[in-house]
C-alpha positions in Angstrom: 109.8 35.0 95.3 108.3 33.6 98.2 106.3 35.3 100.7 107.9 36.1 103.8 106.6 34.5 107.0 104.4 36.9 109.0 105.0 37.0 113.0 103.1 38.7 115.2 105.2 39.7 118.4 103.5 40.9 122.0 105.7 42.6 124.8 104.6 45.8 127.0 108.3 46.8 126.5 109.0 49.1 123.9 112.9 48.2 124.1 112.4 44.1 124.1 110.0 44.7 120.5 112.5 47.1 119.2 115.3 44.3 120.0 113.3 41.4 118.9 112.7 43.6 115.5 116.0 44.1 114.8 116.7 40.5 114.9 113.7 39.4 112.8 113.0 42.3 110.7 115.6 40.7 107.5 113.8 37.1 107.3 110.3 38.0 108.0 107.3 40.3 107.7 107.0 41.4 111.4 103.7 43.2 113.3 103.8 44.4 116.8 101.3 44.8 119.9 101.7 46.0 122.9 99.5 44.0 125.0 97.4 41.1 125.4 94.4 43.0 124.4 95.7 44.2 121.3 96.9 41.3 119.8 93.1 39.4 120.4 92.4 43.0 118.5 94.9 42.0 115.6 94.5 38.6 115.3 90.7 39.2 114.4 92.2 41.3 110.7 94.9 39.2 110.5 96.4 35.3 111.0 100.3 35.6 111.5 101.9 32.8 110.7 103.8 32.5 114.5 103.2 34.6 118.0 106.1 36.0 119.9 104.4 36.5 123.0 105.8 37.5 126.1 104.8 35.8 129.7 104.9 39.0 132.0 102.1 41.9 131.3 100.3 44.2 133.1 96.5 43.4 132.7 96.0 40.0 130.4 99.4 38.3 130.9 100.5 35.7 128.6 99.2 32.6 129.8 95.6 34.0 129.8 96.2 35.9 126.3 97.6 32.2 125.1 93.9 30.8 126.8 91.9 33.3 124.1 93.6 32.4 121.3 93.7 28.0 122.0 89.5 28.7 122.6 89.3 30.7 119.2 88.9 27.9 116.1 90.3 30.4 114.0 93.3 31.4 115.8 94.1 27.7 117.6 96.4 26.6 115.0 98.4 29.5 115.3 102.2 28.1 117.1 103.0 30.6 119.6 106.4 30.7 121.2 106.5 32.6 124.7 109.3 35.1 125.8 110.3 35.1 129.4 113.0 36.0 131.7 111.7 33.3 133.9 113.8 30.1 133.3 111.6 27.8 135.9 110.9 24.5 134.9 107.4 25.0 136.4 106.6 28.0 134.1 107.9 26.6 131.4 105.6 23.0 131.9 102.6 25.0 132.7 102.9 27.1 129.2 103.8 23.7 126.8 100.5 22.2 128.5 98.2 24.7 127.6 100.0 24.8 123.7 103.1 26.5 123.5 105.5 25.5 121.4 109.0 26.8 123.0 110.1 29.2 125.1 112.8 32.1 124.5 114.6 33.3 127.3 115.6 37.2 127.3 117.9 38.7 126.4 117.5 37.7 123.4 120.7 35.2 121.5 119.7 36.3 118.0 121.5 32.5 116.6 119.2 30.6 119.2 115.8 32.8 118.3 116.1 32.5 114.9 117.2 28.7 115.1 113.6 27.9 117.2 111.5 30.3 115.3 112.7 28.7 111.9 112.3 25.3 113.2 108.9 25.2 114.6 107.8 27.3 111.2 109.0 24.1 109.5 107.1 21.8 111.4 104.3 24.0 110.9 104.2 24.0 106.9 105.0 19.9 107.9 101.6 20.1 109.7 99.9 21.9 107.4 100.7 19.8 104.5 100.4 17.0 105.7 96.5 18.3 107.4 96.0 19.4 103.8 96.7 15.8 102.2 94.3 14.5 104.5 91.7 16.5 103.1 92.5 16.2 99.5 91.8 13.5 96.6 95.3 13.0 95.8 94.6 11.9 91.9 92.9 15.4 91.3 93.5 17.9 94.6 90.1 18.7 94.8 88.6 18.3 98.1 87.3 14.7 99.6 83.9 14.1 100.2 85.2 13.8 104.0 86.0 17.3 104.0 83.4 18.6 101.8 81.3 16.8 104.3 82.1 18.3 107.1 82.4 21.9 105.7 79.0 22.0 104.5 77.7 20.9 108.0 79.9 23.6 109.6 78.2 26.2 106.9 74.6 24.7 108.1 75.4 25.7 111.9 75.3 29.1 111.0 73.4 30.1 107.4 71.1 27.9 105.0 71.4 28.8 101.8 73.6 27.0 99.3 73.4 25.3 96.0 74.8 21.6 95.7 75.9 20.7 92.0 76.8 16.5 91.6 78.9 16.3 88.8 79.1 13.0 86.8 81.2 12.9 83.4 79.2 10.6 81.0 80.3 6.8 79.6 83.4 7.2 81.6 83.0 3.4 82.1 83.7 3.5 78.2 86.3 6.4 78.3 88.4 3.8 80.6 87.7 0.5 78.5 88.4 1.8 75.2 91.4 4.7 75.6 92.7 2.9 79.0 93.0 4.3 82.9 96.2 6.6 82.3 93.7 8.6 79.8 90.6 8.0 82.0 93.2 10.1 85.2 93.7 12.5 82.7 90.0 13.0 81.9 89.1 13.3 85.8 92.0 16.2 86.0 91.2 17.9 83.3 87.5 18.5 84.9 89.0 19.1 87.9 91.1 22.1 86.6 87.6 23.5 84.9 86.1 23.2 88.7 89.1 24.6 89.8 89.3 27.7 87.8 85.1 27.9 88.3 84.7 28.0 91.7 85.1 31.1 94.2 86.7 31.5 97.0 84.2 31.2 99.2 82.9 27.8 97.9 84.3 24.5 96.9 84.9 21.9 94.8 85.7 18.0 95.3 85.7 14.6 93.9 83.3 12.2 95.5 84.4 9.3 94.1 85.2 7.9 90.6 83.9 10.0 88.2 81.5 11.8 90.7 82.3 15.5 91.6 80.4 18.3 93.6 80.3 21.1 93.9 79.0 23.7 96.7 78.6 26.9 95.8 77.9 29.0 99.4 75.1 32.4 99.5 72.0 32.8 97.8 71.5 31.9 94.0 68.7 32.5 91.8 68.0 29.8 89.0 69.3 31.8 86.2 72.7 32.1 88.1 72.8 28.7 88.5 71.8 28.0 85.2 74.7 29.9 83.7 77.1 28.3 86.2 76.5 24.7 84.6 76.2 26.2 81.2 79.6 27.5 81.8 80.8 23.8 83.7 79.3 22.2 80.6 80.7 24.5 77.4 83.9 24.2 79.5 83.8 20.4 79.5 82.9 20.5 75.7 85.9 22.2 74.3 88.7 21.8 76.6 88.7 18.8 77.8 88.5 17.0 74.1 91.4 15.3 73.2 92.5 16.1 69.7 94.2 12.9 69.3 91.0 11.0 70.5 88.6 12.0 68.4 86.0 9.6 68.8 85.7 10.8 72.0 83.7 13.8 72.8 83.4 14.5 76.5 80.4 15.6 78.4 78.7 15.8 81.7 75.1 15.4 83.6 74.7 17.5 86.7 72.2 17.4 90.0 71.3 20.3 91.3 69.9 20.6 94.7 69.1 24.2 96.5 69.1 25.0 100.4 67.5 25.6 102.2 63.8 24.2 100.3 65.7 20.7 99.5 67.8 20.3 102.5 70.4 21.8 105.1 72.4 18.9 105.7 75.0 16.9 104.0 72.9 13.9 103.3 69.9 15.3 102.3 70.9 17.6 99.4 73.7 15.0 98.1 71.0 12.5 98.1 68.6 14.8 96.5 70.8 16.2 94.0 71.7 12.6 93.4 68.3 11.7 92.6 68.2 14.7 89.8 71.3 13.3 88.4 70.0 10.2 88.2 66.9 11.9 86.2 69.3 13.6 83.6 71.2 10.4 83.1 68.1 8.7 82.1 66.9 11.5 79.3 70.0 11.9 77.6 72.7 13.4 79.6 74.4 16.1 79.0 72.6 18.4 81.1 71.4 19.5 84.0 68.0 19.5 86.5 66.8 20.4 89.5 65.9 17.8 92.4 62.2 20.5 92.9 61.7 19.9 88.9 61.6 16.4 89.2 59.2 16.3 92.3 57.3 18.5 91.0 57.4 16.1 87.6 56.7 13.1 89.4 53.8 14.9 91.5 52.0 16.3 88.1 52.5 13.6 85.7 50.7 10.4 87.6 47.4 12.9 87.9 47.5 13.9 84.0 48.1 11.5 81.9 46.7 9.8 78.4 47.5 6.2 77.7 46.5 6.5 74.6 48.4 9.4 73.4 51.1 7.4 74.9 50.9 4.5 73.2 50.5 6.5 69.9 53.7 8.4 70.4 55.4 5.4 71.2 54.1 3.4 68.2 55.1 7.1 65.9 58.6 6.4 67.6 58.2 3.0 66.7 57.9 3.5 62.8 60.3 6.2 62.5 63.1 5.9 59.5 66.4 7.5 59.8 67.4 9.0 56.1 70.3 10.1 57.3 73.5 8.2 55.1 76.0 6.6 57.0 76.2 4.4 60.2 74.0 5.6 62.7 75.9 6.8 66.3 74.3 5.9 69.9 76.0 6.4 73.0 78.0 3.8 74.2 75.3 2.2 76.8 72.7 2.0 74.7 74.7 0.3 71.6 75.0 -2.3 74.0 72.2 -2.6 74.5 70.9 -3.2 71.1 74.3 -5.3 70.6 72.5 -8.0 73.6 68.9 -7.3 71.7 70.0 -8.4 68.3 72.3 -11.1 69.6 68.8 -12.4 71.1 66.7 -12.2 68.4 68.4 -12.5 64.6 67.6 -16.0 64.5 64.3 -15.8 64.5 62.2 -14.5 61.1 58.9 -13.8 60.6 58.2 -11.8 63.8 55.5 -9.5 65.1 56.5 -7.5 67.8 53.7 -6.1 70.3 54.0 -3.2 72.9 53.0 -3.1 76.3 52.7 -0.2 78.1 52.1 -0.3 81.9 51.0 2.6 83.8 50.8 2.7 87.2 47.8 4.6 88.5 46.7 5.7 92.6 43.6 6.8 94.4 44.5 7.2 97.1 43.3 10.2 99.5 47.2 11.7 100.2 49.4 12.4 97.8 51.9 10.1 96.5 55.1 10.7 97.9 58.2 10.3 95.2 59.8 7.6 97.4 56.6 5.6 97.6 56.2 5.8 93.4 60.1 5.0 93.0 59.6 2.4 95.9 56.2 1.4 93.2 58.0 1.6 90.0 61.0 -0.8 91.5 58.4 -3.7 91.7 56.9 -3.0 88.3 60.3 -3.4 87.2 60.7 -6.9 89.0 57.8 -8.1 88.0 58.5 -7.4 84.2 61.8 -8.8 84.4 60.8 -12.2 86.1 57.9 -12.4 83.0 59.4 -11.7 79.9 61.6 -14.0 78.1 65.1 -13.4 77.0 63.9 -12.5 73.5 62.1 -9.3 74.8 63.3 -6.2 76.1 61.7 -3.5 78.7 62.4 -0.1 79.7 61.2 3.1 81.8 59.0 5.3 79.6 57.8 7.8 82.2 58.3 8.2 86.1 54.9 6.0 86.5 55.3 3.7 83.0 57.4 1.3 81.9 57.0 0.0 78.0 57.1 -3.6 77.1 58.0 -5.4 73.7 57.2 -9.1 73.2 58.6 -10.0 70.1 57.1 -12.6 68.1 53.9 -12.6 69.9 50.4 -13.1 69.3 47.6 -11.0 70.8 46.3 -13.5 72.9 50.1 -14.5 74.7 51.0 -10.8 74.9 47.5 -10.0 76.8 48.7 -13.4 79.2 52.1 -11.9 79.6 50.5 -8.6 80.5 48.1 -9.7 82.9 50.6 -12.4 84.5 52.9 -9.6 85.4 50.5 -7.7 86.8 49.2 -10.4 89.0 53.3 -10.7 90.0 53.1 -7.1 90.7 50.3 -7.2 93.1 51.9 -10.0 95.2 55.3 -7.5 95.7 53.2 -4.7 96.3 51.5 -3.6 99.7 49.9 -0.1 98.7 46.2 -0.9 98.2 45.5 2.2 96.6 47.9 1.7 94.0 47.0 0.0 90.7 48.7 -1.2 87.4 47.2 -1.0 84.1 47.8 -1.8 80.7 47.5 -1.3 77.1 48.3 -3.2 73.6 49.6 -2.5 70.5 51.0 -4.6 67.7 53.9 -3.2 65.9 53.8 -3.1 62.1 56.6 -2.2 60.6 56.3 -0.2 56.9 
């Protein structure tokens, strides 16, 4: 059954509620004050749905009890309808400018009060639907980043601490090339429902765009309550949203997390900063989740402390590695094609050595470095390694300050030119002067 429409009516007369009730009192849940006063007093417990209120009371009349709730943001929307025995036009324009919606003249014609009052509640739930709409992604119903937007900078006026979770659901590029959009929607509603039936109902949920979700979870969180909240998001994502008639795919998520008020207290900070730990789970794996202080404080520890050499000999352990495992071996969609364009490059060639580079980037400078100024660095190493190699080779971030290098069918003597001529192409892009870039060589040998 429906719930019945709550209306709050105001009149100093005892007689003119009792009248009004008896009219009302079979179509809708009814509450009563008895001056202006008292319905401010109510209307802080409780949001009726419409005001009766009359024009003529002792003390706060109706126009100025009409001027207290239009100044209140959480009373503003309410439609109030005044009651009067005055029918002048000039009352009647005066209360429609400050926000009334009608007027009802006493005594009362129950046919007439009931036609208005059903009216303008229809044009209400009109309002509110279509308000609604405007703040909702209409594929999923989750919240726009518009509104999410501007309800987390409303939060910010008044408290600081929050935790901002960016949701991505992994290979979705793949999920929508190989099984088609209509099942790619039904992915993105599926996760919606688990974000839906995971959030409280003080906090929210939206979709960002594409396959990009957030969530912002209001109050004061430790770690290990966030931590079970994406273990929950991520178990969630693992068994319900896999499609038993799909089974190839198997459906997962990387989430940023970002935590006011230490990374931010604004919109754009902790979306960007969360976005940034995203960003760091998609490149180790995915599937997970991290923190936007764990990678600063990853980026700030690692350039200080670091062995090239133990580096290099991890890489080259990597390197010689032999899967016994029967069968054909599975990589996530991404990086298959990624070794699809490598072998496509290089099967016609026999014979080859293969020799690894590995660049490190190094500073000594007197401040510390900053993580936008060693993303800013590590963006130029990466243009300068591009522009070098040829088409045969193939490159890739190792660390947050390395990038490895393989030259395949190289000699020592080329590979140490290559080397040096992209760090001389480095040092032309870049303008820090205490930064350096450094190298070391390995040949590959295959057993």
């Amino acid at each position: 059954m429906d719930r019945k429409k709550h209306i709050l009516i105001v009149d100093d007369v005892t007689t003119n509620l009792k009248v009004a009730a008896d009219v009302l009192k079979d179509h809708y849940q009814l509450s009563m004050a008895k001056s202006g006063q008292q319905a401010l007093d109510f209307l802080k417990k409780a949001k009726p749905d419409l005001i009766l209120l009359d024009v003529r009371m002792p003390g706060m009349d109706g126009y100025e009890t009409l001027e207290h709730i239009k100044a209140n943001s959480d009373t503003a929307n309410i439609p109030v309808v005044f009651l009067t025995v005055d029918d002048q036009r000039e009352s009647e324009i005066k209360g429609l400018k400050m926000g009334a919606m009608d007027f009802i003249l006493k005594p009362f014609e129950p046919e007439i009060m009931l036609s208005r009052i059903e009216k303008i509640l229809q044009i209400e739930d009109l309002r509110r639907n279509l308000s609604n709409s405007a703040k909702k992604d209409p594929l999923t119903g989750l919240w726009n980043r518009k509104f999410m937007e501007d309800d987390i900078e409303k939060y910010f006026i008044t408290k600081n601490k929050g935790v901002f979770l960016l949701c991505d659901i992994d290979n979705f590029k793949f999920v929508n090339d190989t099984y088609g959009h209509v099942f790619g929607d039904n992915v993105l509603c599926n996760f919606a429902k688990i974000l839906k039936s995971n959030v409280g109902p003080r906090d929210m949920a939206g979709r960002i765009g594409g396959d990009e979700f957030a969530v912002f979870l209001k109050g004061d969180y430790t770690d290990d309550e966030i931590n079970s909240y994406c273990d929950i998001l991520m178990k969630a994502v693992h068994n319900d949203m896999k499609d038993p008639s799909e089974l190839s795919y198997n459906p997962s998520i990387s989430i940023g997390i970002s935590v006011s008020p230490d990374d931010g207290i604004d919109f754009n900070t902790i979306y960007h900063r969360a976005d940034k730990a995203l960003y760091y789970v998609k490149q180790n794996g995915k599937d997970s989740y991290h923190y936007y202080k764990q990678r600063e404080e990853y980026l700030n520890n690692t350039i200080e402390n670091f062995n090239s050499e133990q580096d290099l000999s991890r890489l080259e352990g990597f390197m010689k590695e032999k899967s016994y495992e029967n069968g054909a071996l599975r990589v996530e969609y991404e990086g298959f094609k990624n070794i699809v364009h490598f072998v496509q490059r290089t099967i016609a060639r026999s014979n080859q050595t293969v020799w690894m580079i590995l660049f490190t980037l190094t500073h000594s400078g007197p401040e510390k470095l900053s993580t936008e100024q060693l993303e800013e660095a590590m963006q130029q190493v990466e243009r300068a390694i591009v522009v070098s190699l040829r088409m045969g080779d193939v490159t890739t971030q190792y660390s947050s300050f390395q990038y490895v290098t393989l030259l395949m069918n190289a000699n020592e003597e080329d590979s140490r030119g290559i080397a040096q001529r992209i760090i001389l192409t480095w040092q032309e892009l870049s303008e820090d002067k205490y930064m350096t870039l450094t190298y070391d060589l390995k040949n590959i040998v295959p057993k």
